[in-house]
N, C-alpha and C positions, 0 to 999 in steps of 0.2 A: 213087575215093577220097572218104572223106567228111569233111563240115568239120573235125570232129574231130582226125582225123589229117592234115589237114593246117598245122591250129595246132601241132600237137605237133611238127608241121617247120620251121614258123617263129618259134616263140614260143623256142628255145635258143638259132636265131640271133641276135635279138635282144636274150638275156640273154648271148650269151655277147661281143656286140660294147658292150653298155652296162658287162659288168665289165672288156674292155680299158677303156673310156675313164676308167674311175676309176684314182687317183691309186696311180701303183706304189709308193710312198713310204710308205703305210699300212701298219697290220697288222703282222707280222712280220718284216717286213723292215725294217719303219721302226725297229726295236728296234735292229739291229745298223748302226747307221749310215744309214739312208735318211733321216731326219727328223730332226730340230735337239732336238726336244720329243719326251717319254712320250708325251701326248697331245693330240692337236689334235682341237680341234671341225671338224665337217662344215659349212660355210658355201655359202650361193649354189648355183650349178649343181652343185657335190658333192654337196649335199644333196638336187639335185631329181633327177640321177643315182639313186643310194644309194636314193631311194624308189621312182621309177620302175623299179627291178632287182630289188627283193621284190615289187611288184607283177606283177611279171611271172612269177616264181619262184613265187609264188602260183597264178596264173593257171594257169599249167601242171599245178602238182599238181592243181587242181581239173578240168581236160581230161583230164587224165590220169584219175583218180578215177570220171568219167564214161564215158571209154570204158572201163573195166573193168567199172562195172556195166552199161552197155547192150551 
């Protein structure tokens, strides 16, 4: 296996464990009852969540992108 793909094995895991720990209360749900408020700001460790989770989302597309061309 090469490094490649085996980012492409770890890097979901860890987007897909960084969007459990964001707040289930957001988004859509938060509409019908989950949250008090329309909209709340992303404060603190939400926010360092929420960027570290596109960073990684990124990441991937870009591993991803590379093994298709090499």
């Amino acid at each position: 296996m090469s490094a490649l793909t085996i980012a492409q094995i770890i890097i979901p895991v860890i987007v897909i464990t960084l969007i459990l720990l964001q707040d289930r209360s957001s988004g859509i749900g938060g509409i019908f009852g989950g949250g008090e408020s329309f909209y709340q700001k992303r404060r603190g460790m939400e926010k360092i969540i929420l960027w570290v989770t596109a960073f990684f989302i990124i990441l991937f597309v870009i591993i991803s992108i590379l093994k298709l061309v090499l």
